[in-house]
mmCIF file as Biopython writes it, N, C-alpha, C and O atoms, coordinates in Angstrom:
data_model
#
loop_
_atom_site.group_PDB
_atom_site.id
_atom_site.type_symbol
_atom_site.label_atom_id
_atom_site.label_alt_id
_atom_site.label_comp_id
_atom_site.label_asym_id
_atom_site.label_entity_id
_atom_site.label_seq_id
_atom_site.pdbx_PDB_ins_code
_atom_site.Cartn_x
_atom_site.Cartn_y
_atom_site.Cartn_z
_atom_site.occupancy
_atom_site.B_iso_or_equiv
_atom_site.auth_seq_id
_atom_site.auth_asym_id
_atom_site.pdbx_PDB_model_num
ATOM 1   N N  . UNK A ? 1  ? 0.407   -16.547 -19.752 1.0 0.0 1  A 1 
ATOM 2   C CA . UNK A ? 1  ? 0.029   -15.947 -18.480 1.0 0.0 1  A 1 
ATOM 3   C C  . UNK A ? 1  ? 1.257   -15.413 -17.744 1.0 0.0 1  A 1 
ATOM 4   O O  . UNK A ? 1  ? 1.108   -14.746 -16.720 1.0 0.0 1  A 1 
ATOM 5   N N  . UNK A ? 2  ? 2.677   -15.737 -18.324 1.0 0.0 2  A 1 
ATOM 6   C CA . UNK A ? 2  ? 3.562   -15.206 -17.041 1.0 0.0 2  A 1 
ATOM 7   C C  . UNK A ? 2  ? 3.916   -14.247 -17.369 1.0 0.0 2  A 1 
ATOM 8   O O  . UNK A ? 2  ? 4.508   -13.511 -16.579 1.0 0.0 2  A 1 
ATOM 9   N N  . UNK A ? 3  ? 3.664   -13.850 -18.796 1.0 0.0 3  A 1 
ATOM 10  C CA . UNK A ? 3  ? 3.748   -12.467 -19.481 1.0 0.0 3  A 1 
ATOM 11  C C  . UNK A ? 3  ? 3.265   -11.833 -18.741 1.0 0.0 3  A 1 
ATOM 12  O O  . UNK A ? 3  ? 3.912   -11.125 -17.970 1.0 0.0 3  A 1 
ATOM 13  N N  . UNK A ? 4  ? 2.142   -11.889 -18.752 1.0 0.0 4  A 1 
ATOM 14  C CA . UNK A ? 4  ? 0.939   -10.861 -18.305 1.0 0.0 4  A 1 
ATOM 15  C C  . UNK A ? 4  ? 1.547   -10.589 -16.906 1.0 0.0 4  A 1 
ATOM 16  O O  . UNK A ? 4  ? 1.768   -9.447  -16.504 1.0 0.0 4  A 1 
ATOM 17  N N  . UNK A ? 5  ? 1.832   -11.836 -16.111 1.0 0.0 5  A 1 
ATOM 18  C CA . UNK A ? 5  ? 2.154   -11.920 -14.115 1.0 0.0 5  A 1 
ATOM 19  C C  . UNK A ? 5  ? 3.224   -10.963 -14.400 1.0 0.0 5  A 1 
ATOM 20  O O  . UNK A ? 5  ? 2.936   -9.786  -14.184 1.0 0.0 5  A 1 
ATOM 21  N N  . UNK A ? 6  ? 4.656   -11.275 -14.937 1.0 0.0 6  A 1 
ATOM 22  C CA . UNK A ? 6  ? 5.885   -10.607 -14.612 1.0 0.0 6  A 1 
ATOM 23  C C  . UNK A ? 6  ? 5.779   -9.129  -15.537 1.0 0.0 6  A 1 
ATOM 24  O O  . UNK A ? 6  ? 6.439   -8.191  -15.091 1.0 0.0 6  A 1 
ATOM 25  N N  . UNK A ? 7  ? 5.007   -8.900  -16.751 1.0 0.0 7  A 1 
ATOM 26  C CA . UNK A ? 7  ? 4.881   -7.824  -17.710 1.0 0.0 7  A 1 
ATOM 27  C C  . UNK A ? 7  ? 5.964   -7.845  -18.208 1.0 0.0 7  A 1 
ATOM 28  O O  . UNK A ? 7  ? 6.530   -6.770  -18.012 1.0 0.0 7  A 1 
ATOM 29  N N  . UNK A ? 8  ? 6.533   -8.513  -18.747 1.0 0.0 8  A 1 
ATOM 30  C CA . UNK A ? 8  ? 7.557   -8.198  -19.863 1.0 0.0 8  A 1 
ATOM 31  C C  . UNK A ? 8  ? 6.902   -8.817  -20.895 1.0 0.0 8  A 1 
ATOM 32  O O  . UNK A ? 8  ? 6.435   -9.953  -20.808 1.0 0.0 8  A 1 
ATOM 33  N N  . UNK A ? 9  ? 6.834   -7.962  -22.091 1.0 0.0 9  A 1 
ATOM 34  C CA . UNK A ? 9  ? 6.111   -8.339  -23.221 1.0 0.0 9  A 1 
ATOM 35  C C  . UNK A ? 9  ? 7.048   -8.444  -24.315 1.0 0.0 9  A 1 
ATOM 36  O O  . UNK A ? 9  ? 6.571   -8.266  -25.436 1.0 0.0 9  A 1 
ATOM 37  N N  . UNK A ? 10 ? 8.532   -8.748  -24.207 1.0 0.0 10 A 1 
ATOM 38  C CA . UNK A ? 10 ? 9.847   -9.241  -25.167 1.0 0.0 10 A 1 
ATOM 39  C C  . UNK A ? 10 ? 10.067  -10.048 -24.373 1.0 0.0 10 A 1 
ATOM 40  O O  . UNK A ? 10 ? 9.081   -10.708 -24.044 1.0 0.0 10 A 1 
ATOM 41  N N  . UNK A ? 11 ? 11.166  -10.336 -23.811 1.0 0.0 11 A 1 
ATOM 42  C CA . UNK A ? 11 ? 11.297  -11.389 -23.694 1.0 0.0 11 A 1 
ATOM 43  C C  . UNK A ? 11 ? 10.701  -12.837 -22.948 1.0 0.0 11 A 1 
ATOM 44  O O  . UNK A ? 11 ? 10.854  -14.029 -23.213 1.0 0.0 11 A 1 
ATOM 45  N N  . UNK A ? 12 ? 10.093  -12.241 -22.089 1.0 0.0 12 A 1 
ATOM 46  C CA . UNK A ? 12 ? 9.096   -13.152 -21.242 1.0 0.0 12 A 1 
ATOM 47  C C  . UNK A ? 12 ? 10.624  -14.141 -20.225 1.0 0.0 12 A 1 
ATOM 48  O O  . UNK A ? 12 ? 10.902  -15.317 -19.987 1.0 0.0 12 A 1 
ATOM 49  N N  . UNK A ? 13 ? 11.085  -13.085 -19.990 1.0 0.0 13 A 1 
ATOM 50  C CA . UNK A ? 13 ? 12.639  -13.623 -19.032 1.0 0.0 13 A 1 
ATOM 51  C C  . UNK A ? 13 ? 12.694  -12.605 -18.014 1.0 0.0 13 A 1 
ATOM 52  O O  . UNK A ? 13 ? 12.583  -13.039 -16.867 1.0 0.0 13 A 1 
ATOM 53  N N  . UNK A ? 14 ? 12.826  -11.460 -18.130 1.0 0.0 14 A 1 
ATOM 54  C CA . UNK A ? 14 ? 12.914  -10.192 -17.023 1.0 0.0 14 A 1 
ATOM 55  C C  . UNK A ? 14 ? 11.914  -9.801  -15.994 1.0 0.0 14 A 1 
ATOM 56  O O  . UNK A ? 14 ? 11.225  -8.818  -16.269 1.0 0.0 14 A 1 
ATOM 57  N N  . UNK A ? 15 ? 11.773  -10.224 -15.189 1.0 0.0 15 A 1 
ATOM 58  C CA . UNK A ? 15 ? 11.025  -9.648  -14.252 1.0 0.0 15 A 1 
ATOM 59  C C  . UNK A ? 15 ? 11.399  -8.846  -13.769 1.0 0.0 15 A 1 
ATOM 60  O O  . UNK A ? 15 ? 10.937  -8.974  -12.635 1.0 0.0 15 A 1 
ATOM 61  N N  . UNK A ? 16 ? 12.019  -7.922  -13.785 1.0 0.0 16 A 1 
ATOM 62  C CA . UNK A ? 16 ? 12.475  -6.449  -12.980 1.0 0.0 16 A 1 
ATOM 63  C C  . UNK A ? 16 ? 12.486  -5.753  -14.327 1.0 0.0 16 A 1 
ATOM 64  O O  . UNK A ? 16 ? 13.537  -5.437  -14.885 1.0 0.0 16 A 1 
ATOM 65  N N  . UNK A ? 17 ? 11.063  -5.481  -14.924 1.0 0.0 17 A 1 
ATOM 66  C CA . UNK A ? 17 ? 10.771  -4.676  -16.043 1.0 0.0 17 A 1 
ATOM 67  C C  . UNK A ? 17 ? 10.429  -3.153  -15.340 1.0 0.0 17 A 1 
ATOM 68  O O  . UNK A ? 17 ? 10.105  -3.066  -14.155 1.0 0.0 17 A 1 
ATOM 69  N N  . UNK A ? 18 ? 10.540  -2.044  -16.185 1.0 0.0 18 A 1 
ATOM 70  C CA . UNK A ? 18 ? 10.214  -0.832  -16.086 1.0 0.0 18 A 1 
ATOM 71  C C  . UNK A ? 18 ? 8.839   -0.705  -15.774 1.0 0.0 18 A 1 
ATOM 72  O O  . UNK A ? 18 ? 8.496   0.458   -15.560 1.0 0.0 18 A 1 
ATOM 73  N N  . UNK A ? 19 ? 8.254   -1.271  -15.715 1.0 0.0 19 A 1 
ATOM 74  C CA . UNK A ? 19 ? 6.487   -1.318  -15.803 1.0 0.0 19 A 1 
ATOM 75  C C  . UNK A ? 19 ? 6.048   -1.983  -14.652 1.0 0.0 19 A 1 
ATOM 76  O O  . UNK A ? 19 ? 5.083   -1.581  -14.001 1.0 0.0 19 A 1 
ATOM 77  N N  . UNK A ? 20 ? 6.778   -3.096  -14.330 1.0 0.0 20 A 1 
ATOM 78  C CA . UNK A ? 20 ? 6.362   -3.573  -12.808 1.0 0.0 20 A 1 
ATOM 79  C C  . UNK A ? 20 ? 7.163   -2.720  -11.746 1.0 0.0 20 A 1 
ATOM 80  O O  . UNK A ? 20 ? 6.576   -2.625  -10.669 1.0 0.0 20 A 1 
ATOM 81  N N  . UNK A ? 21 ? 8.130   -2.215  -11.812 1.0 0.0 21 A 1 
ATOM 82  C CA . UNK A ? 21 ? 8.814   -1.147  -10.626 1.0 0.0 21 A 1 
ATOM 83  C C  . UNK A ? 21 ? 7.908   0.091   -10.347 1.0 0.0 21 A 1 
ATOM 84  O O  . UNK A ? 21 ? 7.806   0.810   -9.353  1.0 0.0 21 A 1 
ATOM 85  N N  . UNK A ? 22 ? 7.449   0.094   -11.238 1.0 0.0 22 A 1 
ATOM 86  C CA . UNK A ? 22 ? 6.083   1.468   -11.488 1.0 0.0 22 A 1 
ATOM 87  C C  . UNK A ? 22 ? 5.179   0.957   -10.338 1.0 0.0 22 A 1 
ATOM 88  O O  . UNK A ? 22 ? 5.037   1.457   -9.222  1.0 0.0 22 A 1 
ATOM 89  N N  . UNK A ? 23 ? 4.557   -0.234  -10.896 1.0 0.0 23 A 1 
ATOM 90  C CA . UNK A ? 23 ? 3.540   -1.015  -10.504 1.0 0.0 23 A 1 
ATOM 91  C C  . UNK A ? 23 ? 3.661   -1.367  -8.687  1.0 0.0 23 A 1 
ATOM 92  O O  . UNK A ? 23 ? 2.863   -1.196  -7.765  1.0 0.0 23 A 1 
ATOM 93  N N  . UNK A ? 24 ? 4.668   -1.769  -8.734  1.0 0.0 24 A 1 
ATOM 94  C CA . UNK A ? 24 ? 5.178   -1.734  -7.437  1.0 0.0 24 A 1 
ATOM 95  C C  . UNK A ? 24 ? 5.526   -0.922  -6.338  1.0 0.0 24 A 1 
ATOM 96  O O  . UNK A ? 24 ? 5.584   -1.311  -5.172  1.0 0.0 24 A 1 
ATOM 97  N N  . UNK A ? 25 ? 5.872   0.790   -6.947  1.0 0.0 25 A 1 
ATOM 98  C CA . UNK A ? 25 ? 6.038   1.531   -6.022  1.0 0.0 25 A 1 
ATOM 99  C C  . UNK A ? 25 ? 4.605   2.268   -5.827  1.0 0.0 25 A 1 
ATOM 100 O O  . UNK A ? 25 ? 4.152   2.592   -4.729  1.0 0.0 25 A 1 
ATOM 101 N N  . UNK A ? 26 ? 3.988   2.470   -7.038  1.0 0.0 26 A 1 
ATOM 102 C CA . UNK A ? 26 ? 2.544   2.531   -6.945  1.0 0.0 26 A 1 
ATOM 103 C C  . UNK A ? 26 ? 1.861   2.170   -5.910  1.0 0.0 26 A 1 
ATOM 104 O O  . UNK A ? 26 ? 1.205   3.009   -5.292  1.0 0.0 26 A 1 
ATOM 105 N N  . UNK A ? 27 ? 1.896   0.714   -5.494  1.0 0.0 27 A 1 
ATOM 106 C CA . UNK A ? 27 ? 1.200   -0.094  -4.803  1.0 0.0 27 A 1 
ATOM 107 C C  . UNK A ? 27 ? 1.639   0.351   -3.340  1.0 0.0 27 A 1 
ATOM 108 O O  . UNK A ? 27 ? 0.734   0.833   -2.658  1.0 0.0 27 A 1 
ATOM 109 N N  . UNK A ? 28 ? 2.810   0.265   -2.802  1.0 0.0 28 A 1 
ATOM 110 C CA . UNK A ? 28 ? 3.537   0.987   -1.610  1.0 0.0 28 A 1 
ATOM 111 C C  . UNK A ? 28 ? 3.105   2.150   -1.341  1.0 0.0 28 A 1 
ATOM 112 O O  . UNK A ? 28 ? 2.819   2.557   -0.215  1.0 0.0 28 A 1 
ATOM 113 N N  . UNK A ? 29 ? 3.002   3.005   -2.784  1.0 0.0 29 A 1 
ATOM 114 C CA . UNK A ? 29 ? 2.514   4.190   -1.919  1.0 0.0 29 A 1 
ATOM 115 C C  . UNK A ? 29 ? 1.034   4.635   -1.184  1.0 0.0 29 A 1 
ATOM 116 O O  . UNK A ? 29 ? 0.554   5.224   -0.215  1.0 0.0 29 A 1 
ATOM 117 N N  . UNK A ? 30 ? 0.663   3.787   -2.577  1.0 0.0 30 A 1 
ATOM 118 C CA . UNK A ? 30 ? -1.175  3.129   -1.785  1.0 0.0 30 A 1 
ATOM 119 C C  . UNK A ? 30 ? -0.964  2.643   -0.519  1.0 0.0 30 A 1 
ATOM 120 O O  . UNK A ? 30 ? -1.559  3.292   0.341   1.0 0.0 30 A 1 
ATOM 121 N N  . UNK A ? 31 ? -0.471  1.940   -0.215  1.0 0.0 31 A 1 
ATOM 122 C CA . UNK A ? 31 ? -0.526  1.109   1.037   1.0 0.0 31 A 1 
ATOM 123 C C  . UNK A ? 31 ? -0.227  2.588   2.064   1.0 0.0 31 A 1 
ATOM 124 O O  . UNK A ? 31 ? -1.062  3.186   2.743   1.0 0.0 31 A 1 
ATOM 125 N N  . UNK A ? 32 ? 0.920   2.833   1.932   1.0 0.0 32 A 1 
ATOM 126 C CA . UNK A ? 32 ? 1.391   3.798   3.005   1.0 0.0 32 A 1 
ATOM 127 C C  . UNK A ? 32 ? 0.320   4.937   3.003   1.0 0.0 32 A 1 
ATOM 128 O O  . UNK A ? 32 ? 0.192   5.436   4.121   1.0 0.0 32 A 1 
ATOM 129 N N  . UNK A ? 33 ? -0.565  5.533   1.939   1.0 0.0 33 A 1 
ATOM 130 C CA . UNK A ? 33 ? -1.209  7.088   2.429   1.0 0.0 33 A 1 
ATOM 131 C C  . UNK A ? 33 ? -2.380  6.300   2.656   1.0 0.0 33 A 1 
ATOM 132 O O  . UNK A ? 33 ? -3.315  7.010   3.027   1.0 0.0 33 A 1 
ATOM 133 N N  . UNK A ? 34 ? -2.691  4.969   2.559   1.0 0.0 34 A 1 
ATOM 134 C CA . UNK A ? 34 ? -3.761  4.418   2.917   1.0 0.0 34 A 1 
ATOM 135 C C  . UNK A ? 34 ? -3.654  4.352   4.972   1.0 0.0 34 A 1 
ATOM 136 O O  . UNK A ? 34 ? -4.513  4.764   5.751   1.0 0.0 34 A 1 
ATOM 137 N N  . UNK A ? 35 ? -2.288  3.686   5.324   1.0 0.0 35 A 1 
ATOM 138 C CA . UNK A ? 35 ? -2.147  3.680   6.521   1.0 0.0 35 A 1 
ATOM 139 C C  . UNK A ? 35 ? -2.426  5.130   7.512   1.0 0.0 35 A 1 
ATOM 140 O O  . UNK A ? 35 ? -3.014  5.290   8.582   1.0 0.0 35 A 1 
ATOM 141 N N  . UNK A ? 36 ? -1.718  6.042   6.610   1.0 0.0 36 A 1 
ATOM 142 C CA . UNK A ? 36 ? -1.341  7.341   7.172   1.0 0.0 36 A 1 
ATOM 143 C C  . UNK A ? 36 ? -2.670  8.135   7.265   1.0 0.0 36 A 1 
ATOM 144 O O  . UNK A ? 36 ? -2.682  9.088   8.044   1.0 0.0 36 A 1 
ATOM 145 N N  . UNK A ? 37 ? -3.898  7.824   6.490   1.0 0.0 37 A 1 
ATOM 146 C CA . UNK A ? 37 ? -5.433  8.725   6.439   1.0 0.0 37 A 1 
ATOM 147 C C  . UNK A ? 37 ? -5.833  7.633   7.544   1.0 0.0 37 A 1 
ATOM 148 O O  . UNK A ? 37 ? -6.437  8.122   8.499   1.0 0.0 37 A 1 
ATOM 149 N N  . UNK A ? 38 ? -5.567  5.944   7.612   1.0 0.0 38 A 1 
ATOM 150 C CA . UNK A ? 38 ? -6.544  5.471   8.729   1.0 0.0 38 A 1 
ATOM 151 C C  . UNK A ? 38 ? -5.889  6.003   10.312  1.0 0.0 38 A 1 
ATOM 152 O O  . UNK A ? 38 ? -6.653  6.404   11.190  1.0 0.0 38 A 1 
ATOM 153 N N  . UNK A ? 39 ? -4.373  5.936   10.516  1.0 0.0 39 A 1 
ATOM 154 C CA . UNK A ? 39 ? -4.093  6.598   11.598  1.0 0.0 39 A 1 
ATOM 155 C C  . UNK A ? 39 ? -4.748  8.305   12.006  1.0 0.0 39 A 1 
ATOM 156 O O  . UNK A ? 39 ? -4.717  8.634   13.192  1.0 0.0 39 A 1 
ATOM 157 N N  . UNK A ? 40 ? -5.201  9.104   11.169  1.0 0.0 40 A 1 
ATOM 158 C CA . UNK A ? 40 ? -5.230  9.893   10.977  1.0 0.0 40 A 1 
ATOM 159 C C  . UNK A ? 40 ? -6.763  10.651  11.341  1.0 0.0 40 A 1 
ATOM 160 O O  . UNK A ? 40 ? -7.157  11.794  11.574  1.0 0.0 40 A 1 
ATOM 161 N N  . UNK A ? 41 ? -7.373  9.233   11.233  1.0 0.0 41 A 1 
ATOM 162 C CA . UNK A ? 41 ? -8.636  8.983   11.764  1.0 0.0 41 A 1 
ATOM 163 C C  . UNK A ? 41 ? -9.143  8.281   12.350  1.0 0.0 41 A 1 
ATOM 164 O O  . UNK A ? 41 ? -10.349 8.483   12.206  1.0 0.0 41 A 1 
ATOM 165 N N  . UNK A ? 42 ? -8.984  7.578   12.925  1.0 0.0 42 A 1 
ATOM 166 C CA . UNK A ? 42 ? -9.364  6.721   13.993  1.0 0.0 42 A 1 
ATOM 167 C C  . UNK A ? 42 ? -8.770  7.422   15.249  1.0 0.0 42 A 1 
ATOM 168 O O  . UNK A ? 42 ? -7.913  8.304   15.306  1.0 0.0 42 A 1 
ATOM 169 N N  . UNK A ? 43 ? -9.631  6.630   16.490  1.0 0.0 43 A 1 
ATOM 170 C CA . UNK A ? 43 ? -9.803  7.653   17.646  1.0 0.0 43 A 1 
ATOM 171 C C  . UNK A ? 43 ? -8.795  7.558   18.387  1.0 0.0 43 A 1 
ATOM 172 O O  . UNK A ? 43 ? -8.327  8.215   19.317  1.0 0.0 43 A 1 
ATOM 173 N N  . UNK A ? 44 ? -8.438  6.332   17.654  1.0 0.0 44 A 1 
ATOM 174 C CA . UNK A ? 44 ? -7.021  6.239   19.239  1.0 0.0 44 A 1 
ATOM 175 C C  . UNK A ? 44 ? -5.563  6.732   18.894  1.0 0.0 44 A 1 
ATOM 176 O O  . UNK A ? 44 ? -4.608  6.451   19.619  1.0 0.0 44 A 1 
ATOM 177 N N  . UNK A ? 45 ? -5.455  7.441   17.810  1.0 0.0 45 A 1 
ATOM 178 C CA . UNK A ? 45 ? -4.158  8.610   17.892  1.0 0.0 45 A 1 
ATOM 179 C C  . UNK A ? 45 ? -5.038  9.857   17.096  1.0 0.0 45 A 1 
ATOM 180 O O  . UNK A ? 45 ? -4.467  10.331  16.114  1.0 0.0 45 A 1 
ATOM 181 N N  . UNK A ? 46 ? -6.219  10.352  17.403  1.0 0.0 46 A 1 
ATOM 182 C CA . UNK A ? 46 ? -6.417  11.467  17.519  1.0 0.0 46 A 1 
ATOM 183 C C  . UNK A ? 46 ? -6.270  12.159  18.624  1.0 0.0 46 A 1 
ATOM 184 O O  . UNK A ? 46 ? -6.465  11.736  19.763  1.0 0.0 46 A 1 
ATOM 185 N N  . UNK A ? 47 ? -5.858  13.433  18.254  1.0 0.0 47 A 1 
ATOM 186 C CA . UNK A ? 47 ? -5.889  13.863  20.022  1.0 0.0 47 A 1 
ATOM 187 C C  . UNK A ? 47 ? -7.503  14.406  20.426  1.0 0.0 47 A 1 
ATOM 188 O O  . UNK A ? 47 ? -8.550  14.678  19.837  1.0 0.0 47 A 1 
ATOM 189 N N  . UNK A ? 48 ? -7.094  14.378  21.490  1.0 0.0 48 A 1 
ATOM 190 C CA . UNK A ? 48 ? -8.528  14.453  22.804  1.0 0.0 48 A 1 
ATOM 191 C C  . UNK A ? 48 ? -8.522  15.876  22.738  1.0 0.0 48 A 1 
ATOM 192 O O  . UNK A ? 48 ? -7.452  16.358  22.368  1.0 0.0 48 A 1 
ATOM 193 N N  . UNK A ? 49 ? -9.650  16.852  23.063  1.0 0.0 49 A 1 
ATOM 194 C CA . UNK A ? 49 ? -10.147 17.831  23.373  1.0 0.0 49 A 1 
ATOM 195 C C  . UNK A ? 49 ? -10.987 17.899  24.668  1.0 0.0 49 A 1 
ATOM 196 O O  . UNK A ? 49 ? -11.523 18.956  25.001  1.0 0.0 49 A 1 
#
């Protein structure tokens, strides 16, 4: 299982594998255009007309 958690599939020692940095900035960027569409819509920093 810590294979699978950290993804290193040699040595099962590296956790700062090529595949989780992916995984990880992936996830950040989800988070952030996730933040940036709810600000984006919701009423209280839309502007008023």
């Amino acid at each position: 299982m810590w294979m699978l958690h950290i993804l290193d599939f040699e040595d099962r020692d590296n956790f700062n594998t090529l595949l989780l940095q992916i995984a990880a900035r992936l996830g950040i960027i989800t988070i952030i255009s996730g933040l940036v569409l709810w600000l984006m819509t919701t009423s209280l920093f839309r502007s008023r007309q």
